[in-house]
C-alpha positions as CSV (number, residue, x, y, z in Angstrom):
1,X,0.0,0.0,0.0
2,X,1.6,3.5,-1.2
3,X,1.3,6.3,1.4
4,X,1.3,9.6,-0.2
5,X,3.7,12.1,1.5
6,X,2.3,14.6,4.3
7,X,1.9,18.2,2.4
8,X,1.1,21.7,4.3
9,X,-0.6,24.8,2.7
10,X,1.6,27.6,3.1
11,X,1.3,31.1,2.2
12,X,4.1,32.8,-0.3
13,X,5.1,36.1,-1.0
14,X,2.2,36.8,-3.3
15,X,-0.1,36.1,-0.3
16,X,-1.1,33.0,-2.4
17,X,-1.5,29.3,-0.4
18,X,0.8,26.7,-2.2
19,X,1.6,23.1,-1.2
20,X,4.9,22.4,0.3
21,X,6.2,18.8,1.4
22,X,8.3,20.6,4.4
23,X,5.5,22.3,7.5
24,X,6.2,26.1,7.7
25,X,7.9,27.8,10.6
26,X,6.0,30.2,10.9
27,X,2.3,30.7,11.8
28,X,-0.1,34.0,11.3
29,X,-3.1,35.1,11.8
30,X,-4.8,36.3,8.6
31,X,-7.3,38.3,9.7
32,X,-4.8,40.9,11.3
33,X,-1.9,39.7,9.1
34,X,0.4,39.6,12.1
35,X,3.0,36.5,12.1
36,X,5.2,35.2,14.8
37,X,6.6,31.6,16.3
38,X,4.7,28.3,16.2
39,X,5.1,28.3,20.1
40,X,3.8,32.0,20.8
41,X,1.5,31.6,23.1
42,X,-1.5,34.2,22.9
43,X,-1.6,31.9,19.4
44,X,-2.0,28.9,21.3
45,X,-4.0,30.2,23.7
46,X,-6.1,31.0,21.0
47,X,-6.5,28.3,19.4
48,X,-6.9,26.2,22.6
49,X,-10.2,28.6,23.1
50,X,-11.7,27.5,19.6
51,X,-10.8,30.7,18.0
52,X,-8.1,31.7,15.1
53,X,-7.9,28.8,13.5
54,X,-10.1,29.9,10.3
55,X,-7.6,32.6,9.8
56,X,-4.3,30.6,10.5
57,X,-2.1,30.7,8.3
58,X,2.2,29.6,8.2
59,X,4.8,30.6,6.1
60,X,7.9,28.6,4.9
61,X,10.2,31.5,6.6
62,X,10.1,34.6,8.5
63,X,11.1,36.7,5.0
64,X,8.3,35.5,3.3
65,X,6.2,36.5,5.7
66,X,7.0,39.8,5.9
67,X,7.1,40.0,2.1
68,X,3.6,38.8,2.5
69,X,2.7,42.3,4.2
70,X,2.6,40.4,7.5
71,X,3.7,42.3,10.7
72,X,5.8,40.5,13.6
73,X,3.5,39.4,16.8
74,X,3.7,42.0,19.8
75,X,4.2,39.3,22.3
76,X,6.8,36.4,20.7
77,X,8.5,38.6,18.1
78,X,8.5,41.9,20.8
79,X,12.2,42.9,19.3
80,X,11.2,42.6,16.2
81,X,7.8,44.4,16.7
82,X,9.4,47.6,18.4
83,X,11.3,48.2,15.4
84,X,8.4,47.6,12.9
85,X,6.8,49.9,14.9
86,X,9.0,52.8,15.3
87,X,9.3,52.3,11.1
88,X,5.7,52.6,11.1
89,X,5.7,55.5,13.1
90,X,8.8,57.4,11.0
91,X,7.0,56.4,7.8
92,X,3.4,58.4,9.2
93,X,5.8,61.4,9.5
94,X,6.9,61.0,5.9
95,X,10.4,59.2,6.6
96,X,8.8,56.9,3.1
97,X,11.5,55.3,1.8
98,X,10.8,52.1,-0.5
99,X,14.5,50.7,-1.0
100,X,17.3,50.4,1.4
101,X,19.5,48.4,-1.2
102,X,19.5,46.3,-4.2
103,X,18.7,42.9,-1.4
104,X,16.2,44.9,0.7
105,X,12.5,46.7,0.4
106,X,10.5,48.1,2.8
107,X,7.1,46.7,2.7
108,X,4.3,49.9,1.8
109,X,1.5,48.2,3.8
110,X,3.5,46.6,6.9
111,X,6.8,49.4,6.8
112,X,8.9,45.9,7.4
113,X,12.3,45.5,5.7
114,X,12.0,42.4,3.5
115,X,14.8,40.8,1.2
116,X,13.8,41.2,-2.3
117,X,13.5,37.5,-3.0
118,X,11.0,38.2,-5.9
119,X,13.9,39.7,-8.4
């Protein structure tokens, strides 16, 4: 008897689910396209309480994520959130900048830096 391999949805860069025979490392929450570790645990939480997991999603990486338009979770990512933050902030005030170099882009809808994987 033939067992077909184990395959997970995961979300790309074009915010488009594809199959993928490795699970992502990531997981999100759709709804407020926010992304952080599979062990954060207001997601758990969550998802212990029924909620979320209509609008779970998981990403192959963290840079795919954010090139996605996904922002990094208050509570698992906090390092990483403070920093989008304060870029969202500077880009309100008109700080806009959409290229930092030829390997990095700021995403317009998150203000996260993302390596430009696409080019």
């Amino acid at each position: 008897m033939d067992v077909e391999p184990k395959t997970y949805t995961l979300i790309g860069p074009d915010r488009k689910p594809y199959k993928s025979s490795t699970p992502g490392t990531f997981g999100g929450y759709r709804k407020n396209k926010i992304y952080g570790r599979m062990d954060c645990r207001v997601a758990l939480r969550a998802i212990e309480k029924g909620g979320y997991i209509n609008e779970r999603v998981f990403f192959a990486d963290e840079q795919t994520a954010i090139a996605a338009g996904y922002r990094p979770c208050g509570v698992c990512l906090r390092e990483k959130y403070v920093i989008w933050k304060e870029k969202r902030i500077q880009m309100r005030k008109g700080f806009k900048c959409t290229r930092l170099s030829s390997m990095e882009l700021i995403n317009p809808m998150t203000g996260w830096v993302a390596a430009n994987h696409l080019s």
